[in-house]
C-alpha positions as CSV (number, residue, x, y, z in Angstrom):
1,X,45.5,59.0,-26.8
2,X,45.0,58.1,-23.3
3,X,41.0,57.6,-24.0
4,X,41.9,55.6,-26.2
5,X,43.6,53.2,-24.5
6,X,40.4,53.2,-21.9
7,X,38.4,52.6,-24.6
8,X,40.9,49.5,-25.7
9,X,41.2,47.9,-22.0
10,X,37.6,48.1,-21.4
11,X,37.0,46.2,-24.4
12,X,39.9,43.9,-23.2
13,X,37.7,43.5,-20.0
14,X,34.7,42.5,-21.7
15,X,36.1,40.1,-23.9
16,X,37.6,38.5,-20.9
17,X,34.2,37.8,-19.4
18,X,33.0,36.9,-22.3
19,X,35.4,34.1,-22.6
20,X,35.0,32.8,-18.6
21,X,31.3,32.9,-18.9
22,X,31.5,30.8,-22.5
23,X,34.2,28.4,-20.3
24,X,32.2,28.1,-17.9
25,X,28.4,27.1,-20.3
26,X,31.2,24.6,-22.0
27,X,32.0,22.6,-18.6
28,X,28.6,22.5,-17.0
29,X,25.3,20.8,-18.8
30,X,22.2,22.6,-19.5
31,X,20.4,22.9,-16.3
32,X,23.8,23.2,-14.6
33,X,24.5,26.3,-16.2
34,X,21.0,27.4,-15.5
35,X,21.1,27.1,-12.0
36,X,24.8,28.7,-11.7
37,X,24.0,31.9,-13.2
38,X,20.4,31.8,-11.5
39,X,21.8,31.4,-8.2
40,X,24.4,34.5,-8.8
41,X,21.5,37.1,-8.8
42,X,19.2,35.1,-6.4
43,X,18.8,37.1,-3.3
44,X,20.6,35.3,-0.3
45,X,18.0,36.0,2.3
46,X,15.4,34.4,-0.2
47,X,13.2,31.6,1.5
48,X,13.4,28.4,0.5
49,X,10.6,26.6,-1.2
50,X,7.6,25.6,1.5
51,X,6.5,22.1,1.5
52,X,8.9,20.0,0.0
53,X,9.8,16.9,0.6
54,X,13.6,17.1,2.4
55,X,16.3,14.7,1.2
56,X,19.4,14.4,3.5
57,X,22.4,14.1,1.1
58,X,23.6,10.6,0.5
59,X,20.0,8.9,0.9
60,X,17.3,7.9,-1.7
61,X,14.1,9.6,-0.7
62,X,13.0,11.8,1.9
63,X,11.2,11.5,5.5
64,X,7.7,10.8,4.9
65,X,6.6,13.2,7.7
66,X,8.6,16.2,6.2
67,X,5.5,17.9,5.0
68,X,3.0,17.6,8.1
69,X,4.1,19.4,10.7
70,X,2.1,22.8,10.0
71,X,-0.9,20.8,9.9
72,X,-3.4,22.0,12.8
73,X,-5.7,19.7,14.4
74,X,-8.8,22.5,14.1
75,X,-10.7,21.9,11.4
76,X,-13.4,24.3,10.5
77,X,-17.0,23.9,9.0
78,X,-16.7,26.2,6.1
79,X,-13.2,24.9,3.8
80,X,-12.5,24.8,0.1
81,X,-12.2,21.4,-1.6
82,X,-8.7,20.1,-1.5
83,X,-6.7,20.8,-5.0
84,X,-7.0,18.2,-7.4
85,X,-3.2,17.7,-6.5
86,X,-1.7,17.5,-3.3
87,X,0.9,20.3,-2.7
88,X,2.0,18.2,0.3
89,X,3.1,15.2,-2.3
90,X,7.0,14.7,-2.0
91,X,7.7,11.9,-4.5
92,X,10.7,9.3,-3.2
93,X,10.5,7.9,0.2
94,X,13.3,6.9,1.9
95,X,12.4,3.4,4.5
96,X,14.1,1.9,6.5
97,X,13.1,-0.1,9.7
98,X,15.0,1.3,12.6
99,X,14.5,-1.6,15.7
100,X,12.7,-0.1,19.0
101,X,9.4,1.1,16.7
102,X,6.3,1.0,18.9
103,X,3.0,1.7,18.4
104,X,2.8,4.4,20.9
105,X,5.7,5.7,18.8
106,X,3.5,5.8,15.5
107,X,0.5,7.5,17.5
108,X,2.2,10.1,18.7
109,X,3.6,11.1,15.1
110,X,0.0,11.1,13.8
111,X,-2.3,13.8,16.2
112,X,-4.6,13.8,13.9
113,X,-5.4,10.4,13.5
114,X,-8.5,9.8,15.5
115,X,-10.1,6.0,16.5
116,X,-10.3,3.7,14.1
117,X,-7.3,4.6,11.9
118,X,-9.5,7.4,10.5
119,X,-8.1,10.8,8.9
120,X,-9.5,14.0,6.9
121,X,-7.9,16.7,5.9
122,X,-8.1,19.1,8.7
123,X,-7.9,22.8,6.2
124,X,-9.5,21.0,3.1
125,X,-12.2,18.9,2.0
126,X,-10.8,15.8,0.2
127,X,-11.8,14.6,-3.2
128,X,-11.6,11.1,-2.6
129,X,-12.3,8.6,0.2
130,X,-10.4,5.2,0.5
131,X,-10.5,2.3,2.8
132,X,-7.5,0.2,3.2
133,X,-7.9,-3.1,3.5
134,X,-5.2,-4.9,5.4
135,X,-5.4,-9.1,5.8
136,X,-3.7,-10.2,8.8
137,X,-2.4,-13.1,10.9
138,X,0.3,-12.7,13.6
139,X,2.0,-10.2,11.6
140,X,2.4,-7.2,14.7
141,X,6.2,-6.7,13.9
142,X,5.4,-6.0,10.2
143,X,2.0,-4.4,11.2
144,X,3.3,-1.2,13.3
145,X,6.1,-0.5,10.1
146,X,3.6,-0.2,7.6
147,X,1.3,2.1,10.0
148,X,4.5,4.5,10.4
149,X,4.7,5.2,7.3
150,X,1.0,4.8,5.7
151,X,-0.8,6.8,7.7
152,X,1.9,9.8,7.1
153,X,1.7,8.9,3.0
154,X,-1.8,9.2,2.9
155,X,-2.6,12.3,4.3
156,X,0.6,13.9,2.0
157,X,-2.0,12.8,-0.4
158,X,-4.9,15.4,1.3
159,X,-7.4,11.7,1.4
160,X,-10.0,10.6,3.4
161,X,-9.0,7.5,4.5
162,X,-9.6,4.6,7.1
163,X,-7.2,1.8,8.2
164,X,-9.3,-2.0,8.9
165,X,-7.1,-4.5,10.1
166,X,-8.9,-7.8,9.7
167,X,-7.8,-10.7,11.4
168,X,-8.1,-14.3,11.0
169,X,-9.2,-16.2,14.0
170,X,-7.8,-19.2,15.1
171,X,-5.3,-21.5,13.9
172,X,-6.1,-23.3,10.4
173,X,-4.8,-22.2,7.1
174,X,-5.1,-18.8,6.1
175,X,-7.1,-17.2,3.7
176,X,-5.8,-14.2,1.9
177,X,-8.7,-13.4,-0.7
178,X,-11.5,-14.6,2.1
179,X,-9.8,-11.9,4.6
180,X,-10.1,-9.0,1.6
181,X,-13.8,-10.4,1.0
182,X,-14.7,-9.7,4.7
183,X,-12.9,-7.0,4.8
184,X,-14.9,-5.0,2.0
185,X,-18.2,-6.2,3.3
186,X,-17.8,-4.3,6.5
187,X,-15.9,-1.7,5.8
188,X,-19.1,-0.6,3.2
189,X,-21.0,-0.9,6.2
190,X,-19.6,1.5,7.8
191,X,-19.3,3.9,5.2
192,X,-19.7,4.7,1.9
193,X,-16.4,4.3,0.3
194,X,-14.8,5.5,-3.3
195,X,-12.2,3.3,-3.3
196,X,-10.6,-0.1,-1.5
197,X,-7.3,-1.1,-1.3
198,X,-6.8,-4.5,-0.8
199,X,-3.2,-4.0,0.6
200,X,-0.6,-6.8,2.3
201,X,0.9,-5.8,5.4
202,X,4.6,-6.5,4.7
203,X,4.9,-3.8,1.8
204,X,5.9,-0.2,2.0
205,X,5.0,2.3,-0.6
206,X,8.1,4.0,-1.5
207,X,6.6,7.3,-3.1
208,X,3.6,9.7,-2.5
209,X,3.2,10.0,-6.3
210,X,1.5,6.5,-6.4
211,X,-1.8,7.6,-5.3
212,X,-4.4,5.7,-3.6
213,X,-7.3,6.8,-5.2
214,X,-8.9,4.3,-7.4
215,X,-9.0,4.6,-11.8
216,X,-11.8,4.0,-14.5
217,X,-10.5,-0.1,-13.9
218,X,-9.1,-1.9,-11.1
219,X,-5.5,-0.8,-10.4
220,X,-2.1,-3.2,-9.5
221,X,0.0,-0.3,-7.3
222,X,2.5,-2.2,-6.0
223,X,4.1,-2.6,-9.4
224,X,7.7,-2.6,-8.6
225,X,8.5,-4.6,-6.0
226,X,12.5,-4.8,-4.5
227,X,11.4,-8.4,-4.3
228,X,11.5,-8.4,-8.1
229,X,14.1,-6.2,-8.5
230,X,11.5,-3.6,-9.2
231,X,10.4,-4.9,-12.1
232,X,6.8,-6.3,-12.8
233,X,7.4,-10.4,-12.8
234,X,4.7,-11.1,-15.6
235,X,1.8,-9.3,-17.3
236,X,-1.2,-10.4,-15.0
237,X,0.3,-10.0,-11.9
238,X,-2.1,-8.7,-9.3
239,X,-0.9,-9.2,-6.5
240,X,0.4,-7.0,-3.1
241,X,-1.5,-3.7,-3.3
242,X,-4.1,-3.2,-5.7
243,X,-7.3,-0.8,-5.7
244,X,-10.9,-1.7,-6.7
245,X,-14.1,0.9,-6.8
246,X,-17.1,-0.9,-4.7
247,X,-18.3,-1.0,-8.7
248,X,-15.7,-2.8,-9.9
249,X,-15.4,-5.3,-6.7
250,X,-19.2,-6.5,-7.0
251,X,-18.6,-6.8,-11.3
252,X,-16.1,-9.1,-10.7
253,X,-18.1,-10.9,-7.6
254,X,-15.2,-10.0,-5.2
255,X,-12.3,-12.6,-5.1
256,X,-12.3,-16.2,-4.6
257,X,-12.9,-17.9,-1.5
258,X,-11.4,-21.0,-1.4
259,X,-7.9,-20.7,-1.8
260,X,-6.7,-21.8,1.6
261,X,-2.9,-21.3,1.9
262,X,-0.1,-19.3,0.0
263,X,-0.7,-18.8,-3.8
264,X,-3.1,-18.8,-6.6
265,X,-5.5,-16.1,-5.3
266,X,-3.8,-13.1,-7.5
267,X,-3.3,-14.8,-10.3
268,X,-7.9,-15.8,-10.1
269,X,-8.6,-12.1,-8.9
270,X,-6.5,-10.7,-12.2
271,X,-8.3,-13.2,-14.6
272,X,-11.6,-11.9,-12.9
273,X,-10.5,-8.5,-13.8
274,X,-10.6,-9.6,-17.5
275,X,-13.0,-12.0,-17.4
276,X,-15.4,-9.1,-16.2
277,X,-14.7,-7.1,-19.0
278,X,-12.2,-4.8,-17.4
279,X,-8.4,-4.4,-17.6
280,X,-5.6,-4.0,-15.0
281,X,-4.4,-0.4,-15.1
282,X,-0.7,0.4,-13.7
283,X,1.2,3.4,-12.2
284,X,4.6,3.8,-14.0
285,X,7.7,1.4,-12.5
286,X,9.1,4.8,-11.3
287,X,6.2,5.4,-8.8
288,X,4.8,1.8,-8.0
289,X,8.0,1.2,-5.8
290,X,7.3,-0.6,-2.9
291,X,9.4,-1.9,-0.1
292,X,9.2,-5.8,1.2
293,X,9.5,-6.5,5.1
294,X,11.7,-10.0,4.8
295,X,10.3,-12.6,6.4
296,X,9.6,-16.4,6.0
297,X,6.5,-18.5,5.6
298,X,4.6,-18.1,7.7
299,X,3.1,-21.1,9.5
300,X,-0.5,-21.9,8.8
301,X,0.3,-20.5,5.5
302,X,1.9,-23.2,3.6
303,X,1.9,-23.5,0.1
304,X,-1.1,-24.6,-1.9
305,X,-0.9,-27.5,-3.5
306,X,-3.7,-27.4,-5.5
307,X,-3.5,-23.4,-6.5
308,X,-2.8,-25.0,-10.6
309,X,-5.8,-26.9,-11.0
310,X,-7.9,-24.3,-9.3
311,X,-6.7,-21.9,-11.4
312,X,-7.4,-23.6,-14.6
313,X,-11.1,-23.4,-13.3
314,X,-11.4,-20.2,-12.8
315,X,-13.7,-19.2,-15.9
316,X,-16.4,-21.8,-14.4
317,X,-15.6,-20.8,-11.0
318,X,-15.5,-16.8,-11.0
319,X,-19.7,-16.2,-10.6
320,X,-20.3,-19.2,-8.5
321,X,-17.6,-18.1,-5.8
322,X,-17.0,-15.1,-4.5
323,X,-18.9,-11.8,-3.0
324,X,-22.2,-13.7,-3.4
325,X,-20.7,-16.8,-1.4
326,X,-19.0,-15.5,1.1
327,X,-19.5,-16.6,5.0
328,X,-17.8,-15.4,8.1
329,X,-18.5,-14.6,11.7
330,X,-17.1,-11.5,13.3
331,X,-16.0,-12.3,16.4
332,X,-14.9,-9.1,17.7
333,X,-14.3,-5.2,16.4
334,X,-11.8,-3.1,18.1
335,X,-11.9,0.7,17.1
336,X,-7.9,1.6,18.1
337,X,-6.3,4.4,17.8
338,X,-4.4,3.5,14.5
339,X,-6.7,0.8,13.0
340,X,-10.2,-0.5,13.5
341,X,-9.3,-4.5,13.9
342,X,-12.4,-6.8,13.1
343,X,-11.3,-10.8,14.3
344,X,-13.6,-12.7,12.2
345,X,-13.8,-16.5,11.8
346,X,-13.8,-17.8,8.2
347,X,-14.1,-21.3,8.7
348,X,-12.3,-24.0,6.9
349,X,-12.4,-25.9,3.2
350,X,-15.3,-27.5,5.1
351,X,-17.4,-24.8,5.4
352,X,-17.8,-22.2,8.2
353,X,-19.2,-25.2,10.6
354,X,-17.4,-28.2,9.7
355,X,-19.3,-30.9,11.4
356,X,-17.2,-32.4,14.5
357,X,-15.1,-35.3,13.4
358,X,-15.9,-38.5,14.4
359,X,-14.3,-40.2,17.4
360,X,-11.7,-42.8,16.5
361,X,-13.5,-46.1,16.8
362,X,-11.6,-48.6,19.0
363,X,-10.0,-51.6,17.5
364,X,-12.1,-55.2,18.1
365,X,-11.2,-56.9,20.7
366,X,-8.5,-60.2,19.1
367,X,-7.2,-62.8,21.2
368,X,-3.8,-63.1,22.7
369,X,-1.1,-64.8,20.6
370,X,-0.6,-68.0,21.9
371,X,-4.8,-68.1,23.6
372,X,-7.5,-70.4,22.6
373,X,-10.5,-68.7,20.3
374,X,-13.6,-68.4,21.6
375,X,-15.9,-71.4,20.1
């Protein structure tokens, strides 16, 4: 009798945590329930996961130099290629742009960076090797954010990569797609890059899964913008970061040269694209998330007037302007620490040596009001 009633309140027992664990898979969703009962047998003392990208509660994205500091500066003659994907990738990026940032700052958080803005892995050999292309005028405050956290992105993504700032000289109207054209011409003589991103200097990429490697066609990155509430503002847009093999660059005879001021230029280079015979690939609107420094217009970059009527030319203009036209004068190259700067003049709608103006002629000499004329 008394084994009997063991039997019965054993049975009791069971039944009973039966019924807490089928409570319990009731209140919780799937992975939820998952993750309880995984975390009941999972040893205490296990480690945690290495090289991950660590996201303080309460913020959107982690710190974009979470994953770098086991990296050693030796790097030895005999390494493996780097895996076709990066274990160091992270995926959201949390920016911000705390004031007080310095250069010296940025440098020290990137040892491995050497002169010139260049990087290689220092354990692997990397697959693919990218030149970024930055246009620049009197943009220092913006410059030294996007540094921070580009250099850090790239080498999550195990690249090869080299930073050219290149800067507009003087003081007429700037020249976006004339800056990218310079810029790709000497950057190829440098070295013999994959891939080119043609990339402005007031957007942040906001995760390491957009990669900076270039596709079969030329590629719009910075898809979502927070400027456009991350959302792509219409179908050709091809504009803020985009990536273009030296292949597809010279197909399309680079970008246009004469679109002096603020718009128009983005709107030619993505009718080159087609207009070459290639297409505009995309990452998804989850990755392509990119940060906007505000600002305001700049001066000496005014809005074009005439960007409509250029535009409409484009299909008569695309062979006879471009890579093949180009003219420029570099007027100094800086190999810095975080970026090799190359000041270049570019001239003006008149050409890259505008003949001098004439002198204002002075007026005839007239008579006096009131005085006799001269017989």
């Amino acid at each position: 009798m008394i084994a009997l009633q063991s039997k019965w309140r054993y049975l009791f027992m069971f039944l009973g945590i039966q019924l807490v664990v089928m409570a319990l898979l009731s209140r919780e969703g799937y992975h939820k329930r998952v993750n309880y009962f995984i975390r009941i047998f999972r040893k205490t003392d296990a480690a945690p996961p290495p090289l991950r990208n660590r996201t303080a509660p309460g913020v959107l994205g982690g710190d974009v130099y979470a994953n770098l500091s086991h990296l050693s500066k030796a790097h030895g003659d005999d390494v493996p290629y780097c895996p076709k994907t990066s274990p160091l990738i992270g995926g959201p990026i949390h920016v911000s742009f705390p004031s007080g940032l310095t250069l010296a700052e940025v440098q020290r958080k990137n040892p491995l960076v050497v002169r010139g803005g260049r990087y290689r892995p220092p354990d692997c050999l990397a697959r693919h090797r990218t030149a970024i292309i930055i246009p620049h005028r009197h943009r220092e405050h913006h410059l030294k954010f996007l540094l921070y956290y580009l250099h850090p992105f790239l080498q999550r993504q195990q690249l090869s990569y080299g930073i050219y700032i290149i800067h507009q000289n003087g003081n007429y109207t700037f020249n976006r797609a004339k800056l990218m054209n310079v810029g790709f011409r000497e950057a190829m003589m440098e070295e013999d890059w994959d891939c080119l991103f043609f990339h402005d200097v007031d957007l942040i990429p906001e995760d390491d899964r957009n990669l900076y490697v270039c596709d079969a066609n030329p590629k719009h990155a910075a898809i979502a913008m927070d400027k456009f509430g991350y959302k792509l503002p219409y179908k050709m847009y091809f504009g803020g970061v985009s990536a273009l093999s030296p292949l597809h660059y010279l197909k399309m005879n680079g970008f246009p040269n004469n679109y002096w001021g603020w718009g128009g230029e983005d709107d030619d280079i993505g009718t080159r694209v087609s207009l070459a015979g290639m297409y505009i690939t995309r990452p998804s609107l989850k990755v392509g998330r990119y940060k906007m420094i505000k600002h305001k217009l700049d001066r000496g970059n005014e809005v074009n007037p005439k960007r409509f009527n250029m535009l409409a030319k484009t299909r008569a203009t695309w062979k006879l302007d471009g890579m093949n036209t180009v003219e420029y004068e570099v007027t100094s190259r800086q190999h810095l620490p975080l970026y090799t700067n190359i000041t270049v003049n570019i001239g003006t709608m008149d050409g890259l040596h505008p003949p001098p103006q004439a002198p204002p002629q002075p007026a005839a000499d007239k008579p006096a009001a009131g005085a006799p004329a001269k017989l």
